[in-house]
C-alpha positions as CSV (number, residue, x, y, z in Angstrom):
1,X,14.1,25.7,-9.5
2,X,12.0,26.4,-12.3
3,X,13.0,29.4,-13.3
4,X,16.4,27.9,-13.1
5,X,14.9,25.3,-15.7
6,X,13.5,27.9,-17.8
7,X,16.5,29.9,-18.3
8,X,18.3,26.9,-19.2
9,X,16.0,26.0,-21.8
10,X,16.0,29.5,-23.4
11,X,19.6,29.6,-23.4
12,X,19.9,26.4,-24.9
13,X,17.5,27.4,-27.5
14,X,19.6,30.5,-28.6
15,X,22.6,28.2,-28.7
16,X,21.1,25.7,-31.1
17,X,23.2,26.5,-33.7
18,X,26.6,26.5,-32.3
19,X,25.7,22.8,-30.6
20,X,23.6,19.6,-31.0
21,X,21.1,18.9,-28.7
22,X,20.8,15.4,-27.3
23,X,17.1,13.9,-25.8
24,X,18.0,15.4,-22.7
25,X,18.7,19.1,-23.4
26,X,22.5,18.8,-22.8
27,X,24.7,19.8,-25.3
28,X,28.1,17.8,-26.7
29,X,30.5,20.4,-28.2
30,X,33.2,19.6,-31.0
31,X,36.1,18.4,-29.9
32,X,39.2,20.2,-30.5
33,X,43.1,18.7,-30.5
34,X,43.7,21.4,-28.3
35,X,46.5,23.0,-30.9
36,X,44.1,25.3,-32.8
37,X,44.1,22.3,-35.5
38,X,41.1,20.6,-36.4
39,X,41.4,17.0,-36.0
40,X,40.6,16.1,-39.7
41,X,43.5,15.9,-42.0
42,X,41.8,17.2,-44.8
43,X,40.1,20.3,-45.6
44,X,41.5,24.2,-46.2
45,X,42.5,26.7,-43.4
46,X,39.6,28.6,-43.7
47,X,37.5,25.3,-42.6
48,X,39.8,24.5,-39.7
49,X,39.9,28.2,-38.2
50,X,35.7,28.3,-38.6
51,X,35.4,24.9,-37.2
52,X,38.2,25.8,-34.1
53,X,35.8,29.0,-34.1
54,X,32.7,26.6,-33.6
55,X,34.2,24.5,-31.1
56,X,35.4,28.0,-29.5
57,X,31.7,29.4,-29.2
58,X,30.7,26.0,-28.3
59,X,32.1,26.2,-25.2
60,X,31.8,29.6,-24.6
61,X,27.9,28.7,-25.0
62,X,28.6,25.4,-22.8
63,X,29.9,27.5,-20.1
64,X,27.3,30.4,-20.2
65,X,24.6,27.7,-19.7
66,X,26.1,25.6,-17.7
67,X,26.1,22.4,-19.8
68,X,29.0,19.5,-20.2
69,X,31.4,19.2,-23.1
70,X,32.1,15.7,-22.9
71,X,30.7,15.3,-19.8
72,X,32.8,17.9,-18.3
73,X,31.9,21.3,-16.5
74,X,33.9,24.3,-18.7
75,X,34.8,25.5,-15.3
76,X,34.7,24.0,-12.0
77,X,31.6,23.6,-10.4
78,X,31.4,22.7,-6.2
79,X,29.3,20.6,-4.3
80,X,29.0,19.2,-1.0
81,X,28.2,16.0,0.2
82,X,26.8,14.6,3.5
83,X,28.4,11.7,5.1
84,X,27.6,9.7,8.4
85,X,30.7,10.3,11.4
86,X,29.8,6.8,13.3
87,X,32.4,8.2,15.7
88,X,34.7,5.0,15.8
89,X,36.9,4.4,17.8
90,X,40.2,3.9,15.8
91,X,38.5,4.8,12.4
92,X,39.4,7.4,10.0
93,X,38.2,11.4,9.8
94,X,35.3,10.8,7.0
95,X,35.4,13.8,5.5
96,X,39.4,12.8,4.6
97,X,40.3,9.5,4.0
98,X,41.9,7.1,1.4
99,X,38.1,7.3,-0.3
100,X,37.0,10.2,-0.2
101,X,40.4,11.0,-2.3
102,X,38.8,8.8,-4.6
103,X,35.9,10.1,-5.0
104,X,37.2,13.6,-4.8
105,X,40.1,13.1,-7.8
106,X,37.8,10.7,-10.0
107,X,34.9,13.2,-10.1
108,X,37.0,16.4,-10.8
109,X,38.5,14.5,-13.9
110,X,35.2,13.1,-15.2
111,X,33.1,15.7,-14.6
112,X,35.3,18.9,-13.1
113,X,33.4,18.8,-10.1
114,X,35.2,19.4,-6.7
115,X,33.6,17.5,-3.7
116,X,33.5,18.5,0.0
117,X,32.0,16.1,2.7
118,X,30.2,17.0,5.4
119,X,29.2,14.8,8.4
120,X,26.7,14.5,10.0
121,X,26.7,12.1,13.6
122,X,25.2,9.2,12.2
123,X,22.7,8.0,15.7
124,X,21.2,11.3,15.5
125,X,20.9,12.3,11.8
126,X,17.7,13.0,11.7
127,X,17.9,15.7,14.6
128,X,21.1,17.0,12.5
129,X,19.0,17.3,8.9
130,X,16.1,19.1,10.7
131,X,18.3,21.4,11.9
132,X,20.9,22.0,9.0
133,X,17.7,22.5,6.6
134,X,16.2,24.6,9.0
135,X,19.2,27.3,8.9
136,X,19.8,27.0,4.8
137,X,23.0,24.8,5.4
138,X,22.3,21.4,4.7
139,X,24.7,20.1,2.5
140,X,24.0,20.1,-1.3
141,X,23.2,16.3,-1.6
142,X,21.7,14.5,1.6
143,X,20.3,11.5,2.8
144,X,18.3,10.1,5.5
145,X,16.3,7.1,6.7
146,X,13.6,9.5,7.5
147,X,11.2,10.5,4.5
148,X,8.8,12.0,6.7
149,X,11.6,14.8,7.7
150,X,12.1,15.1,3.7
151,X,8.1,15.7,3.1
152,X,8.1,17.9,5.9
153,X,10.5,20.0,4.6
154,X,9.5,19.7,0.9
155,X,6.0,20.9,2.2
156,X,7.6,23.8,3.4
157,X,9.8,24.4,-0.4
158,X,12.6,23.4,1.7
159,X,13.3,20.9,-0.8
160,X,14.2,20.4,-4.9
161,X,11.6,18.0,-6.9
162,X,13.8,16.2,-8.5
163,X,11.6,15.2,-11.1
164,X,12.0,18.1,-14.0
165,X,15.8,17.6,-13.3
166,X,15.9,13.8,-14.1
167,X,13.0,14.5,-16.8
168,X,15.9,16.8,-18.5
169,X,19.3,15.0,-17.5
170,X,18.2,11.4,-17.5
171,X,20.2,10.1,-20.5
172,X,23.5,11.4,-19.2
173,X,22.4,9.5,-15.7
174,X,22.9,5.5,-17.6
175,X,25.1,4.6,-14.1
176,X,22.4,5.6,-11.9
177,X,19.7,4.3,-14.2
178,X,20.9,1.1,-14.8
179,X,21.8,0.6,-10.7
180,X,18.3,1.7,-9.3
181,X,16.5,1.4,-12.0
182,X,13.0,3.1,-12.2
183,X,11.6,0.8,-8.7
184,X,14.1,3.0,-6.3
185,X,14.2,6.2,-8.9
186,X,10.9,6.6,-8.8
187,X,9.5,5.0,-6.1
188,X,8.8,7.9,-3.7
189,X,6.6,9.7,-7.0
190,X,3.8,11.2,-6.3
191,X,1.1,9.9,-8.3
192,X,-1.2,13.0,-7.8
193,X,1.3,16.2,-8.5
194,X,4.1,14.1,-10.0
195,X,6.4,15.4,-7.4
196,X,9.6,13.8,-6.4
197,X,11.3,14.7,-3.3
198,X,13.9,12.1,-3.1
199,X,15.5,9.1,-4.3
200,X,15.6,5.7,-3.0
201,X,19.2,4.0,-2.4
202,X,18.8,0.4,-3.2
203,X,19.6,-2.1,-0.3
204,X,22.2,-5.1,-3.0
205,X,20.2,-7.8,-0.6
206,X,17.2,-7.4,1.6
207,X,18.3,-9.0,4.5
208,X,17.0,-7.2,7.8
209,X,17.1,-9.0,11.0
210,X,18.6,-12.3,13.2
211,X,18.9,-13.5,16.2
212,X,22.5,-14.3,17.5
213,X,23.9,-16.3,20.8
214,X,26.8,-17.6,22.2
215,X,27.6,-20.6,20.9
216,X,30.3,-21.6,22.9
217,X,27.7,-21.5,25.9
218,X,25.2,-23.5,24.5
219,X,28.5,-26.3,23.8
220,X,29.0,-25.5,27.8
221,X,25.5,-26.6,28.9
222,X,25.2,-29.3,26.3
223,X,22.3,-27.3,24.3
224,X,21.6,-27.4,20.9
225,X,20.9,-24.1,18.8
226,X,17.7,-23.5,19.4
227,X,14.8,-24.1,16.9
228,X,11.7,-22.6,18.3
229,X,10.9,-19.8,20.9
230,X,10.4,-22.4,23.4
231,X,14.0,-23.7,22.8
232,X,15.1,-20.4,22.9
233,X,13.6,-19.4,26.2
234,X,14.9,-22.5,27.4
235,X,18.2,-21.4,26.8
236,X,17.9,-17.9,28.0
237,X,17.0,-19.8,31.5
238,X,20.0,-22.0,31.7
239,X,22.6,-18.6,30.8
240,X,20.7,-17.1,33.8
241,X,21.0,-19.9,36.0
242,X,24.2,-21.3,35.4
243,X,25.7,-17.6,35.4
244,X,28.6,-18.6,37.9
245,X,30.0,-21.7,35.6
246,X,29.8,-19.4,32.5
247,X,31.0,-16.1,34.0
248,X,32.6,-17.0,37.2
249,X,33.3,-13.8,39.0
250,X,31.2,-11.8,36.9
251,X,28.4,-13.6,37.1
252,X,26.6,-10.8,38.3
253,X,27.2,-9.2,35.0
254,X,25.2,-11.9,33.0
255,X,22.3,-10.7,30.6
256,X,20.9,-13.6,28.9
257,X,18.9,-11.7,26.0
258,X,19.5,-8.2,25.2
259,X,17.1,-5.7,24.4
260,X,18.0,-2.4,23.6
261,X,16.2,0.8,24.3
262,X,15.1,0.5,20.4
263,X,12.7,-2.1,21.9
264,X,11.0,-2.4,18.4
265,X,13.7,-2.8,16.8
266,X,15.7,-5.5,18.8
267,X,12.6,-7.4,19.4
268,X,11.4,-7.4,15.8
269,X,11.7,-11.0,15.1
270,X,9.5,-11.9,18.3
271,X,6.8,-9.1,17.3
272,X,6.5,-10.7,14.3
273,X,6.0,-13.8,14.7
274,X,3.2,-12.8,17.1
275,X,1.7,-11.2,14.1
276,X,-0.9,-12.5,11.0
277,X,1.1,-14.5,8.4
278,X,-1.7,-13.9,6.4
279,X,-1.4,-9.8,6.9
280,X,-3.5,-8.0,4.0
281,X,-1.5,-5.4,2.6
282,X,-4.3,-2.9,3.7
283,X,-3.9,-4.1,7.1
284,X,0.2,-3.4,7.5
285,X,-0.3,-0.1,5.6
286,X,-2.8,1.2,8.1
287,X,-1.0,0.4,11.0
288,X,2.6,0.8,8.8
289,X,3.9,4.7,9.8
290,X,5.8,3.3,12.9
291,X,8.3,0.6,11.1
292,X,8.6,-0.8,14.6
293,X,5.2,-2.2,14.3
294,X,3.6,-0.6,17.3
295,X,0.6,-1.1,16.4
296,X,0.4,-3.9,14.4
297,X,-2.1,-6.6,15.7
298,X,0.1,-8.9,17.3
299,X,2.8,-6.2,18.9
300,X,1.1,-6.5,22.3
301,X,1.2,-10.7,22.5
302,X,4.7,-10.0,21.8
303,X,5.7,-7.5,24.5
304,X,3.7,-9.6,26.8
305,X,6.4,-12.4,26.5
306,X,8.9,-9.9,26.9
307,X,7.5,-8.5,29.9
308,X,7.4,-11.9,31.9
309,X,10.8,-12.5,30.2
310,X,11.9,-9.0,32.1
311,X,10.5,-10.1,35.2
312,X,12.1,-13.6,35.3
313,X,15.3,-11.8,34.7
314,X,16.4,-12.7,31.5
315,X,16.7,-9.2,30.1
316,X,18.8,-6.2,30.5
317,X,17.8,-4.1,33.8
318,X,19.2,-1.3,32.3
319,X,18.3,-0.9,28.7
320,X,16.1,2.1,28.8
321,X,19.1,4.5,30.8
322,X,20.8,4.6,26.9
323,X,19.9,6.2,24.3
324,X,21.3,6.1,20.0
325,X,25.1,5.9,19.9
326,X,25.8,4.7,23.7
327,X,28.6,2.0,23.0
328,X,27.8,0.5,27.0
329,X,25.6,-2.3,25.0
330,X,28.5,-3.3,22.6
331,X,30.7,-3.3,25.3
332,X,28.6,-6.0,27.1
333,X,28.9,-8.3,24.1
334,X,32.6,-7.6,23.4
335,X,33.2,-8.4,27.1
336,X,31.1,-11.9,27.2
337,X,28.4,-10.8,29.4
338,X,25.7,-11.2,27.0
339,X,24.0,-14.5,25.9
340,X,21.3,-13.4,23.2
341,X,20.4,-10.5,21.1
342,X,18.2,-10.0,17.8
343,X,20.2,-6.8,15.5
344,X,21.3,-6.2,12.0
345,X,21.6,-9.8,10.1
346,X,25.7,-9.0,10.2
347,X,25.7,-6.9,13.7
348,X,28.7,-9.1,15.2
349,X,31.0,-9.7,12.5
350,X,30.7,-5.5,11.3
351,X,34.2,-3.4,11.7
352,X,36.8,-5.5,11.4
353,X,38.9,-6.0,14.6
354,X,36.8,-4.1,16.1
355,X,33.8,-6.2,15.4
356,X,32.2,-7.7,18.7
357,X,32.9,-11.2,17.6
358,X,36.7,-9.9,17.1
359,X,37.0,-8.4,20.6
360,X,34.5,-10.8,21.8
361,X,37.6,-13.8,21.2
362,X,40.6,-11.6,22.1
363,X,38.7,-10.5,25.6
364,X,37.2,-14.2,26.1
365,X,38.8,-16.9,24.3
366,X,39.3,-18.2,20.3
367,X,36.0,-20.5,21.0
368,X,33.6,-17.2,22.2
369,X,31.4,-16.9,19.7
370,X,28.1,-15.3,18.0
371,X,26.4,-17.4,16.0
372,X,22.9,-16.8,14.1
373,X,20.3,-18.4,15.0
374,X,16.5,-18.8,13.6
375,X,14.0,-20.0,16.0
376,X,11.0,-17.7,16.4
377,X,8.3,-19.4,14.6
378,X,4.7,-17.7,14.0
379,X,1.2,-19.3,14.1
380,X,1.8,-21.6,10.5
381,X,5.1,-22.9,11.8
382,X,7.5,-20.6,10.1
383,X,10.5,-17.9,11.0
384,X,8.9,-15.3,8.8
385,X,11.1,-12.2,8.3
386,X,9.3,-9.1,7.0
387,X,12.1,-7.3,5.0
388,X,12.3,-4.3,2.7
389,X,12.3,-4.4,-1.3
390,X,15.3,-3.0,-3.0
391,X,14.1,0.5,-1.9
392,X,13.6,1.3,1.5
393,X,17.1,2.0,2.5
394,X,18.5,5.9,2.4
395,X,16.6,8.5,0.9
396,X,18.7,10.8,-1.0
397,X,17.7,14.7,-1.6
398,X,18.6,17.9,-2.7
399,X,17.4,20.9,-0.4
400,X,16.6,23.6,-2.4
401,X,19.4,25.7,-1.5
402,X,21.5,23.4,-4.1
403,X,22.6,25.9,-6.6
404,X,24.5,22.6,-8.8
405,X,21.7,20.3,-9.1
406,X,23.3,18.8,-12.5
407,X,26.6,18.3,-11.0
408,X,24.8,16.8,-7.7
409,X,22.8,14.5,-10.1
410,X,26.0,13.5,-12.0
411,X,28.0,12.6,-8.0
412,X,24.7,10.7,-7.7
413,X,26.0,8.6,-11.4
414,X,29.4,8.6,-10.8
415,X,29.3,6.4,-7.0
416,X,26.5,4.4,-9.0
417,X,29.1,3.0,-11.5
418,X,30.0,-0.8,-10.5
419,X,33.5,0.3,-10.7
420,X,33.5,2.7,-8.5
421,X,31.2,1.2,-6.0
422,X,33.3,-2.3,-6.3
423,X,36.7,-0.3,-5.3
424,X,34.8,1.9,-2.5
425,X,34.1,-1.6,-1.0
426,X,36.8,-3.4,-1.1
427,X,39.6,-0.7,-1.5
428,X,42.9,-2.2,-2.4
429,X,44.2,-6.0,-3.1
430,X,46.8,-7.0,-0.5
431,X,45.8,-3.7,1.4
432,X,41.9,-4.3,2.1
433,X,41.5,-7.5,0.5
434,X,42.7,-10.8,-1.2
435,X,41.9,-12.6,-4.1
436,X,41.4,-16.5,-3.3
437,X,41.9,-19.2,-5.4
438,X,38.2,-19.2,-6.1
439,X,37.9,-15.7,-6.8
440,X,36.3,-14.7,-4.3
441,X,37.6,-11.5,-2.5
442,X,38.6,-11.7,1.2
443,X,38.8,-8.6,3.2
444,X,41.0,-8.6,5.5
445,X,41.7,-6.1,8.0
446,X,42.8,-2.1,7.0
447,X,45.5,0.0,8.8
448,X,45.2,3.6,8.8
449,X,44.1,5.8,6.4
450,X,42.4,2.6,4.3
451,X,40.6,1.4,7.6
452,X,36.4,1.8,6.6
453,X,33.9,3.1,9.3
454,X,31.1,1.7,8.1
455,X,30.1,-2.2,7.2
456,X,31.3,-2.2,2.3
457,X,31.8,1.3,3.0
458,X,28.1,2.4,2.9
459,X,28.7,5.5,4.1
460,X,29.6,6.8,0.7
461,X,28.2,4.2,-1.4
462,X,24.9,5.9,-0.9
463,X,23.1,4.6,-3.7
464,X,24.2,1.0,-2.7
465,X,23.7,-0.7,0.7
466,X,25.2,-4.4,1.1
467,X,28.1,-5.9,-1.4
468,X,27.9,-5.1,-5.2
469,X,30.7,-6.7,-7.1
470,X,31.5,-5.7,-10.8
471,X,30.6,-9.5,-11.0
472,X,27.9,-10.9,-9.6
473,X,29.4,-14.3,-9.3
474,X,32.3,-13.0,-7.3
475,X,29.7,-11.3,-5.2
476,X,27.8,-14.5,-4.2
477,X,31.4,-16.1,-3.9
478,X,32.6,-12.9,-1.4
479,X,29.8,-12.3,0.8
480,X,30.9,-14.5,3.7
481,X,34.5,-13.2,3.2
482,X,33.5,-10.0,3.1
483,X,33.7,-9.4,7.5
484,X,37.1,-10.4,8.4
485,X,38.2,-11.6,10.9
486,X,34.9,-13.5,11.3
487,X,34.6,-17.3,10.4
488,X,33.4,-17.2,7.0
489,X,31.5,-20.1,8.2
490,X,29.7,-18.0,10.6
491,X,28.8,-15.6,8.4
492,X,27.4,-17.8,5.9
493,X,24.7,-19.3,8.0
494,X,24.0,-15.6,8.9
495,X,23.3,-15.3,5.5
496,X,21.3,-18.7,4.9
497,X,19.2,-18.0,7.6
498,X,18.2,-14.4,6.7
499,X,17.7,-15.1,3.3
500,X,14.5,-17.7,5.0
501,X,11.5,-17.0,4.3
502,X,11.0,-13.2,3.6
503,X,7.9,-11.6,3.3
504,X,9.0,-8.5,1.3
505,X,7.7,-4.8,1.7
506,X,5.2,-3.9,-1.0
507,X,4.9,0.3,-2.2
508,X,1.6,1.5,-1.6
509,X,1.1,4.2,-3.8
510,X,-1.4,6.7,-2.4
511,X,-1.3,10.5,-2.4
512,X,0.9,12.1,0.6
513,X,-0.9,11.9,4.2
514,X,-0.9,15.0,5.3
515,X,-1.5,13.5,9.0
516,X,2.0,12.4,9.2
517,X,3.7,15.8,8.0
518,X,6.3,16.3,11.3
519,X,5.0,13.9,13.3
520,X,7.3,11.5,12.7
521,X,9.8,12.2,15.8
522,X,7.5,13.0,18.3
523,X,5.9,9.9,17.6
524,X,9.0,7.9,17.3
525,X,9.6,9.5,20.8
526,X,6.2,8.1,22.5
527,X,6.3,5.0,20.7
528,X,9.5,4.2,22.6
529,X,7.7,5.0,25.5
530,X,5.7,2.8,24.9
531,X,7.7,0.1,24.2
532,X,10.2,0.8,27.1
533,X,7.3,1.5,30.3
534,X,5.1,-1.6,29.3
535,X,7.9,-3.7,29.4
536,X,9.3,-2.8,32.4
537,X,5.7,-3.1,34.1
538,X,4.8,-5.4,37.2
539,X,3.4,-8.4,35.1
540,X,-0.3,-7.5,37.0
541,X,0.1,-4.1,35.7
542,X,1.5,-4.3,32.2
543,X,-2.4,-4.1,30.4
544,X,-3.1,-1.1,32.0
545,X,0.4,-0.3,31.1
546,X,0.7,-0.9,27.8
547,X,-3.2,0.3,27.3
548,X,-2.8,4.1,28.6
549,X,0.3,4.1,26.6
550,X,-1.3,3.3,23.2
551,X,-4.3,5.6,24.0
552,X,-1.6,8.6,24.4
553,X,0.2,7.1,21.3
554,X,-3.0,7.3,18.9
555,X,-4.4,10.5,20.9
556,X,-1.1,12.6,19.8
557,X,-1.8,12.4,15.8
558,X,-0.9,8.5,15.9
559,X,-4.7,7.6,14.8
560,X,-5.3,10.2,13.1
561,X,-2.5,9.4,11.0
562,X,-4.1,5.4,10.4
563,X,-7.5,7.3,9.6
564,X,-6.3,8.9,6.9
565,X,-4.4,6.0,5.8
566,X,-7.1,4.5,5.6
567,X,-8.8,6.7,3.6
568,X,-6.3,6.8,1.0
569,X,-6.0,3.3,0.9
570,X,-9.8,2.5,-0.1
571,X,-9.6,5.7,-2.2
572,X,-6.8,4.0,-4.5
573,X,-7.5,0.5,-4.2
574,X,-11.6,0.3,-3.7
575,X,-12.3,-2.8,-1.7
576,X,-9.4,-4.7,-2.4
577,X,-7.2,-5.3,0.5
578,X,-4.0,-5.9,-1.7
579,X,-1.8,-3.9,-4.2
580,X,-1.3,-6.3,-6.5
């Protein structure tokens, strides 16, 4: 890459005089009328034909070093783009849909750039990016949730550092700048080399986690939404025991709180609030690698509770049989066999009519229902929610068999335009969405080739994760209208209650830890071990349980990794056990 740099710069320098340099090394050439004529109307022939000959060499110079003439490629450059296949059912193919036409025709007009999407199976994409990187295919632009995979493969020059390339094409970037803005540009910089292996998408709201049940149970059994864990687990008890009046013959089926096999992650809210409000920043770092807060002080009090709760029978039996992608879980909820679950702040109002609250009511009954929830309180009384800043979300890169990294860098612009991202979410009035009387948008169910896989169309708004209007009034207006069918009622207490009290994710800047390089799927792999054998444990057994576990946890580069952590930590920071 930087001889690729370096060439650029010398041929730049022996075009000076045919073109203008701007702050960023590109080069802007003359336009022409395309006629021969200048466009001036005064002036001899002799100064038209040298300044069409200017113009000529201009972009004869343009094209030789690969520059733009008004933002333009003089000929057509190719890239290829990965996007997430959630395998849907009833969804569209997306690499070839009513968007990606879009994107596809908007970005060969702007910027003559053709666009090709791959996919990549979205519950296993981090398994799919090891292995395309390892083989030289990955696509030219990627993303993934997983920086470690990124280091790992930077560390081997698998990688681009995309540093010298935003040092040079910045100030032709003002769509991506002004979206992410230096916090998720630049928030993965290495403060020691001044690499930069990828860029951060930015989450449009920080909401994480709730906890949803069926409201048209608790009506049944004359309960009130639940306010504390106590209520909760109250509630859990009277699904299990009343299973006949609210199943009937399928009462067998009942599952009063589901858990996943992503134990961490579907149990987050009750982990947490078996955890230190009063965290120090050092303290969360440390013990920070695994986002599932394995071993955060607090994690084992909290897998305790669910242990008894497995025991009493108040959880699936079966969670740990499935694995990423299994839809047996969904299925549960659409069919009314579950009572409780904690996932994604919008889990049941996502896809439309095939949301689980949508097939939920069409299986059950117009009054089955999710609603959210907020009831697990920590130490100091509150429903602390431990969410991500604006960063934090996908982690875009270039692997450094990109041969285009300008025209990757100007895709990267283009979906950051408010325009563009606006109409990749809500596609098409009277076809995706209405206009209400207040403005705000509604989006109403898509048919065919206009029908979105993925929650605002995420999947290819990959520098934006959660609604982003044009306006940001119309955006606070839209958000609850924004998963129909779902009762924009529903949704907006979704909304009220993960917007409570959030403790938000704070960047630790310290040099890479070179403990972590590749470990960060076999550990995810023994930390759901973890998770999934201690809580399945005969309630007399679950110390030794969950104890042996840890031990092999930390013994297989798991403390090694918080040692070094913790090195780095006290090495940037002194004493101080806070960032600020």
């Amino acid at each position: 890459m930087k001889k690729k740099i370096v060439s650029l710069m010398l041929a730049l320098t022996m075009a000076a005089g045919l073109t203008a340099c701007g702050g960023s090394g590109s080069n802007t050439a003359p336009a022409s009328t395309g006629d021969g004529q200048s466009t001036t109307e005064s002036g001899t022939d002799t100064a038209d034909s040298a300044q069409s000959t200017d113009a000529a060499e201009a972009g004869d110079a343009a094209e030789a070093t690969g520059e733009l003439v008004d933002g333009k490629f003089p000929e057509t450059k190719h890239i290829t783009v990965e996007v997430y296949d959630r395998g849907n059912d009833g969804g569209t193919d997306p690499t070839n849909n009513m968007y990606t036409e879009y994107i596809k025709k908007g970005m060969l007009e702007d910027h003559n750039v053709e666009v090709e999407f791959v996919s990549v199976p979205r519950w296993t994409e981090t398994d799919e990016i090891n292995n395309l990187l390892a083989a030289g295919t990955a696509p030219d632009i990627c993303l993934t949730y997983s920086y470690p995979t990124i280091q790992t493969y930077a560390n081997m020059g698998g990688v681009t550092d995309l540093k010298p390339l935003l040092d040079q094409y910045g100030s032709q970037l003002t769509n991506l700048q002004n979206w992410l803005g230096d916090t998720n540009i630049y928030w993965d910089l290495n403060d020691e080399d001044g690499t930069l292996w990828a860029i951060e998408g930015k989450r449009a709201v920080s909401r994480r986690i709730l906890t949803f049940m069926r409201k048209d149970w608790l009506d049944k059994l004359g309960l009130e939404e639940p306010k504390t864990q106590e209520e909760f687990y109250n509630a859990i008890c009277a699904f299990r025991d009343n299973a006949s009046e609210l199943l009937g013959a399928d009462a067998d089926k009942m599952v009063p709180f589901s858990v996943s096999y992503d134990v961490g992650w579907r149990a987050a809210l009750l982990i947490e609030s078996q955890m230190d409000p009063d965290i120090t920043d050092k303290e969360f770092y440390i013990n920070g690698f695994d986002d599932r807060k394995l071993t955060q002080n607090g994690t084992k009090d909290a897998m305790r509770i669910l242990n008894k709760w497995y025991n009493e029978d108040l959880l699936w039996k079966d969670f740990a049989l499935y694995t990423a992608g299994d839809s047996t879980e969904d299925d549960m909820m659409k069919a009314g066999y579950v009572g409780a679950f904690q996932h994604n702040w919008d889990y049941p109002y996502r896809n439309g009519e095939d949301s689980i609250q949508a097939n939920l009511q069409r299986i059950v009954g117009p009054d089955a229902k999710y609603v959210a929830v907020d009831c697990f309180e920590n130490s100091k009384g509150e429903t602390l929610k431990y969410v991500d800043s604006t960063a934090g979300d996908r982690k875009i890169f270039f692997p450094a068999t990109n041969q285009e990294p300008l025209a990757s860098l100007l895709y990267l612009d283009w979906i950051s335009d408010p325009e563009h991202i606006q109409y990749l979410q809500i596609g098409d009035e009277g076809v995706t969405h209405n206009k209400l009387d207040d403005g705000a948008i509604e989006v109403v169910p898509a048919q065919g080739d206009a029908i979105m896989n993925s929650g605002n169309n995420i999947d290819y708004t990959i520098t934006c994760n959660g609604l982003h209007l044009v306006d940001d009034n119309q955006t606070l207006l839209s958000a609850a209208h924004a998963y129909s069918p779902a009762d924009p009622a529903d949704v907006q207490q979704a909304i009220d209650y993960a917007d409570t009290a959030n403790k938000v994710a704070k960047n630790v800047k310290v040099p890479e830890i070179k403990a972590e390089d590749g470990m960060g799927e076999a550990l995810g792999s023994k930390r759901d071990v973890v998770f999934d054998t201690a809580l399945v444990a005969k309630p007399e057994d679950f110390d030794q349980v969950w104890d042996d576990a840890i031990a092999d946890y930390l013994s297989s580069g798991g403390q090694a990794i918080m040692d070094e952590r913790t090195t780095a930590f006290e090495a940037k920071y002194g004493d101080s056990t806070s960032v600020d």
